[in-house]
C-alpha positions in Angstrom: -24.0 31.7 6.1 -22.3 29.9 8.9 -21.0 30.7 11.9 -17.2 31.2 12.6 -17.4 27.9 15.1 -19.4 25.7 12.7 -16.1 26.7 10.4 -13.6 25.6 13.0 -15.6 22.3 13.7 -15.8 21.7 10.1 -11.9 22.5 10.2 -10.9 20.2 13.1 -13.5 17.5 12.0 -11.2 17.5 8.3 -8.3 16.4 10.5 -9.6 13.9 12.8 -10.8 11.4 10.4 -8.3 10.1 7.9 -8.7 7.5 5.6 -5.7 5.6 7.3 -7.4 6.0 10.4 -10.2 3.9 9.4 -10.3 0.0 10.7 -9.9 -2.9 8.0 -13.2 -4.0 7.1 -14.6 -7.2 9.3 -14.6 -9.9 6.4 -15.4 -12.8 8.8 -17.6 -13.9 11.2 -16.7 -12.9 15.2 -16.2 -16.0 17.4 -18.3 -15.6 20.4 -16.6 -15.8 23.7 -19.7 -18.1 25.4 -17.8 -17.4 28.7 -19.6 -13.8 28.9 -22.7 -13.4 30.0 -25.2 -13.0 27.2 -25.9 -8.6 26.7 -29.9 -7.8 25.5 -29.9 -4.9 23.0 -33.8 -3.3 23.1 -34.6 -1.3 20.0 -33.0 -1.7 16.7 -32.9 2.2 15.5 -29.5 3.7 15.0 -28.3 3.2 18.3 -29.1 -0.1 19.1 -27.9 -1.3 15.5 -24.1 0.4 16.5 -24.4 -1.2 20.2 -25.2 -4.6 18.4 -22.4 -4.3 16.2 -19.8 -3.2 18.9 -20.8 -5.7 20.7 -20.5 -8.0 18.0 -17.0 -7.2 17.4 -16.1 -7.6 20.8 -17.5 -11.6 20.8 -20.3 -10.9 23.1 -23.6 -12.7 22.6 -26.5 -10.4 22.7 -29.8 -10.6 21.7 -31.5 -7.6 19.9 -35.1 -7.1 20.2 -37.3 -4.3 18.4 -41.1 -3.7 18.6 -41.8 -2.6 15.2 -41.4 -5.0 12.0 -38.6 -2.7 10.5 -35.3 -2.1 11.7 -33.8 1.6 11.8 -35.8 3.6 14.3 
C-alpha cells in the first residue's frame, strides 16, 4: 500500500510533465562552437551518457571516455 506522500508525488509528478512540455526531437546534427574549450566526460553510465548529450546540444566538444567495453554503467 503506499504512503499518503508517494500519492501526492505521484499527483504533482502527473502535472509537471505534459506532452506539450516536451522539446521537439533533435533531427540534425549540432554544430560545434570550436571557440569553447573542449569538456572530458569520464564514464559512460547513465549520467555521463545525459552530460554527453547536454553537452551535445549545447555545441560543446567533449570527449567521453569509459573503462569497460559497454556503455550504460
Amino acid at each position: 500500500m503506499a504512503t499518503p506522500v508517494f500519492n501526492v508525488i505521484l499527483l504533482v509528478m502527473a502535472y509537471l510533465v505534459k506532452p506539450d512540455h516536451l522539446a521537439d526531437a533533435v533531427t540534425a546534427p549540432v554544430p560545434v562552437n570550436e571557440s569553447l574549450p573542449k569538456a572530458c566526460v569520464i564514464g559512460a553510465g547513465s549520467s555521463g551518457i545525459a552530460a554527453a548529450k547536454a553537452l551535445y546540444l549545447a555545441g560543446v566538444p567533449f570527449d567521453c571516455f569509459e573503462q569497460g567495453g559497454e556503455i550504460g554503467g
